[in-house]
C-alpha positions in Angstrom: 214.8 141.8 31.8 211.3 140.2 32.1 208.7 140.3 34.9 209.6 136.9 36.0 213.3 137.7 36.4 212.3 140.8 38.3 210.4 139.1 40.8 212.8 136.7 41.3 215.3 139.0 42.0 213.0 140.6 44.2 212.1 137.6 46.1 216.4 137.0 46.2 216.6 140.4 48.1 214.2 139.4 50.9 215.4 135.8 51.1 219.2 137.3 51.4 218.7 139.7 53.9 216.3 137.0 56.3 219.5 134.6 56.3 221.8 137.4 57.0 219.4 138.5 59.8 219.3 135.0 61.0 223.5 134.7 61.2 223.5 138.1 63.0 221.1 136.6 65.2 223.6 133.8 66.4 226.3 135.3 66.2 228.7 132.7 65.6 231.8 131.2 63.7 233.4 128.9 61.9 231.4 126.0 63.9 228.2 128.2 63.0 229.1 128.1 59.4 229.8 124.7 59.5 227.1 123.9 61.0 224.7 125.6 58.0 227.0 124.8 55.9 226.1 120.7 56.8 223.2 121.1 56.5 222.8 122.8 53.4 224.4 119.8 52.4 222.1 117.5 53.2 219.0 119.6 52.1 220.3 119.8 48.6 221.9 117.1 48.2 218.8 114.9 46.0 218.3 118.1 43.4 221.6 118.0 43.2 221.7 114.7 42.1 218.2 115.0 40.1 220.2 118.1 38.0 223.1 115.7 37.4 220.5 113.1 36.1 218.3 115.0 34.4 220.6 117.7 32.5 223.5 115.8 32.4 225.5 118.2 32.3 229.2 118.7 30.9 231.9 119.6 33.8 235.3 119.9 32.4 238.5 121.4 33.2 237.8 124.7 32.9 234.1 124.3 34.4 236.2 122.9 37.7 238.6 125.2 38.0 235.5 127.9 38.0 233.5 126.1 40.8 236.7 125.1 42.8 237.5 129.1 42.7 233.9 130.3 43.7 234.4 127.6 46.3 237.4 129.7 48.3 235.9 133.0 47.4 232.3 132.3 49.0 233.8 130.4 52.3 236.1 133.7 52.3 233.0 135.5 52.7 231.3 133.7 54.8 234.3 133.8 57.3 234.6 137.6 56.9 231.2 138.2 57.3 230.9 136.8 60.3 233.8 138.3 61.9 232.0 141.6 60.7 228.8 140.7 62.8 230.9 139.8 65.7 232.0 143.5 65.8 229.2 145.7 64.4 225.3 145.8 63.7 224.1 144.3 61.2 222.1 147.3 60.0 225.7 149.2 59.7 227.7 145.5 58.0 225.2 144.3 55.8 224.5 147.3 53.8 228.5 148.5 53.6 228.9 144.7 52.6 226.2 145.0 49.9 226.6 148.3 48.6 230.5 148.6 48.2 230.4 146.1 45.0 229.4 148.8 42.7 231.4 151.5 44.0 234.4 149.6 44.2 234.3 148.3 40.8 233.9 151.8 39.5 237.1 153.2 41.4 239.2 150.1 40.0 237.7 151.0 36.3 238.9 154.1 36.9 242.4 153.7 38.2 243.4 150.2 35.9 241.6 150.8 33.0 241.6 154.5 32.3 237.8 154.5 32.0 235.6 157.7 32.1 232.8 157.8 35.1 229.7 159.1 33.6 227.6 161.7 35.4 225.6 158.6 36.8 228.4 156.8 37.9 230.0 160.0 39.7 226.2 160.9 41.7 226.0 157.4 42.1 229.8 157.0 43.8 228.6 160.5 46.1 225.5 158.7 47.3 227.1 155.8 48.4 230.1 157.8 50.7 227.6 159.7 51.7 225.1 156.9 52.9 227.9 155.3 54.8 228.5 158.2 56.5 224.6 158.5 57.6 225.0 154.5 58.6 227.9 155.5 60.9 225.9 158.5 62.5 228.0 161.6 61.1 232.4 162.1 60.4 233.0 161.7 63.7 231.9 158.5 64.8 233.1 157.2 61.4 236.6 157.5 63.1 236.0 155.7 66.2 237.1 151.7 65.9 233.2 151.1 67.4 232.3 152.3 63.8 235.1 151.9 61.7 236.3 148.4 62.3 233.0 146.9 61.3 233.2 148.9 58.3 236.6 147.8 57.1 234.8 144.2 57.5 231.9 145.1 55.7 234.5 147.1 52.8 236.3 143.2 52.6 233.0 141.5 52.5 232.3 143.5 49.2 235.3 143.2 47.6 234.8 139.0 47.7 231.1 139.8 46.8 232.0 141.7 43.6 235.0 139.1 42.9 232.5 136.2 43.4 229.8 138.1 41.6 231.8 137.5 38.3 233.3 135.0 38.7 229.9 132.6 38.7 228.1 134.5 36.1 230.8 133.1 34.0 230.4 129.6 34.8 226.8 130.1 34.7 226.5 131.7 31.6 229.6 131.2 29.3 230.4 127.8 30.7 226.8 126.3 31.3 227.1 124.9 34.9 223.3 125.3 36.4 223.1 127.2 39.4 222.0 124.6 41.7 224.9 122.6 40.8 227.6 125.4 41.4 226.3 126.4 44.1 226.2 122.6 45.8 229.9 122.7 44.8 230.3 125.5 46.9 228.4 124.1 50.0 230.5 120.5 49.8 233.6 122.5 49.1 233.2 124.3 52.5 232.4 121.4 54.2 235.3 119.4 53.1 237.5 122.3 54.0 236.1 122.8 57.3 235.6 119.5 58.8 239.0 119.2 60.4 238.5 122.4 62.2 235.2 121.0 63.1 236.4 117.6 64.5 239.1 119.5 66.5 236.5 121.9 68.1 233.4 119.6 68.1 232.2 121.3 71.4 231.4 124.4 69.7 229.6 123.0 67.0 227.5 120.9 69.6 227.3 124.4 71.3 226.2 125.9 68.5 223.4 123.1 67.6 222.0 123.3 70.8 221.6 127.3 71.2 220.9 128.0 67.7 219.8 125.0 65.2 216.6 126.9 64.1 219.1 129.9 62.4 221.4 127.7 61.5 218.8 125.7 59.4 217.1 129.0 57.7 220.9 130.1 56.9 221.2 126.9 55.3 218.3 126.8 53.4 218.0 130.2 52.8 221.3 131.2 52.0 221.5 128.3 49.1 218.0 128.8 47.7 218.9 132.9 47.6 222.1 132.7 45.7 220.2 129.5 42.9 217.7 132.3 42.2 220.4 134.6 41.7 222.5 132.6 39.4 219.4 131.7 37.5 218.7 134.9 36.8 221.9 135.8 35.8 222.5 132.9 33.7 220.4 135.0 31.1 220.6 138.7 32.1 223.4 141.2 32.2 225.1 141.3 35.6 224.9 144.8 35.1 220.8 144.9 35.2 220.9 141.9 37.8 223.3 143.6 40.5 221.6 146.5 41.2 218.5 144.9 41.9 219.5 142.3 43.8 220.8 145.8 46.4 217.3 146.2 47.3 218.2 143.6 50.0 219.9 146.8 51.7 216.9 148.3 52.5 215.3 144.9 53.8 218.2 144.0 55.9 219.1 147.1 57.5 215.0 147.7 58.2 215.3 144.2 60.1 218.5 145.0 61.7 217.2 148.3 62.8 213.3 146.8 63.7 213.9 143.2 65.1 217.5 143.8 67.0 217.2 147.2 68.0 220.1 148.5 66.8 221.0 151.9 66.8 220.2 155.4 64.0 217.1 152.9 63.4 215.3 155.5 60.9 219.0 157.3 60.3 220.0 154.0 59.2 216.7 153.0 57.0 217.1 156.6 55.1 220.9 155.8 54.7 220.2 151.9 53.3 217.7 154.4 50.9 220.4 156.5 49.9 222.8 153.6 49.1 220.0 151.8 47.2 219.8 155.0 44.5 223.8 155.0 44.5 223.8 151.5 43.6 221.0 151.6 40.8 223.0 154.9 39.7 226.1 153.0 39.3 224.7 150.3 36.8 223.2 152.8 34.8 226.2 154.6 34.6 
């Protein structure tokens, strides 16, 4: 991986966690993601159309059925996710979210395919169980439904990430579609879908333009421009190399959760997003 894709990534994981800190922050749904979601849409809207011009590039059946399927998996997560704020911190959601992809891939390896976990992969799995439980503050409180409900949202949230994950870095990279342009498709594919829920609770969204148009334009923005740098990088690199690194945003988000909202095991919390960052790394190298 060069230096350039590095700091990309690098710049993705700070970007990433700043919009998710911005949609804990307004703590809304589905007119909140619509809301972002719009506007998004209207941000991106002329480089989308510049890409389209300038690349011309080919969309066929295949390249359709792709986008149309990243399309349902990221408005999945977006509708997950923000059910998982609505119920926990984000400094205890975000990281479970982020950090599960990895480890959940492993286990299915393991199980389906027969594979053999390396002694990476196996210190790598431990450090991850054993982060969530330092995210949770000890056993115990991992089996109270103040802790364990916004887990099992933040377990779902990474299951769509890792299906998502693979699913576009094989339209990006076996079947050529540019990043901005998939992820466009996923923006006006969320719109369309949510509109008619929009219409029929218009109030909300007017609600939630009044109270919280400033995070719902740096989701917008942010969220897109994370996920094109992403993609980019991916486009050329293996996913393996690109995940892990992209996890650093762990560490940044749970340090804003922990800093800006005051959420509580603040330096618990920072040492467990730590602890799930070396899992995560351990993982990919396994």
């Amino acid at each position: 991986m060069t230096v350039f894709a590095l700091c990309t990534l690098l710049l993705f994981a700070f970007i990433h966690a700043s919009w998710n800190f911005l949609s804990k922050k307004a703590n809304g749904g589905v007119p909140f993601i619509w809301l972002f979601t719009a506007i998004a849409a209207v941000v991106y809207l002329p480089l989308a159309v510049w890409i389209v011009l300038a690349e011309k590039p080919y969309i066929g059946l295949w390249q359709i059925v792709l986008m149309i399927g990243s399309t349902l998996a990221h408005l999945s997560f977006f509708i997950v996710l923000q059910k998982g704020y609505k119920k926990g911190d984000l400094s205890l959601v975000y990281p479970v979210a982020r950090g599960t992809g990895p480890f959940l891939t492993c286990i299915l390896a393991i199980v389906f395919f027969h594979e053999k976990p390396s002694v990476w992969t196996i210190a790598g799995t431990c450090f991850i169980v054993l982060s969530v439980l330092f995210f949770t503050g000890g056993l115990k409180k991992l089996t109270t439904s103040e802790s364990l409900i916004p887990i099992l949202y933040g377990l779902a949230t990474g299951v769509i990430i890792s299906g998502y994950t693979l699913l576009d870095k094989g339209a990006v990279s076996t079947w050529l579609v540019p990043p901005l342009l998939l992820d466009f498709f996923n923006t006006v594919g969320r719109l369309v879908i949510l509109t008619p829920f929009a219409i029929k609770n218009w109030s909300e969204v007017q609600y939630e333009w009044k109270t919280h148009k400033k995070e719902a334009a740096g989701v917008g923005i942010c969220n897109s421009l994370a996920y094109i740098l992403a993609l980019s990088v991916m486009a050329s690199a293996p996913v393996s190399s690109v995940a892990p690194i992209r996890e650093i945003s762990i560490l940044i988000g749970t340090i804003m959760g922990t800093v800006f909202l005051s959420e509580g095991f603040g330096k618990q919390r920072i040492a467990a997003a730590a602890v799930m960052v070396i899992g995560v790394v351990s993982v990919a190298l396994g």
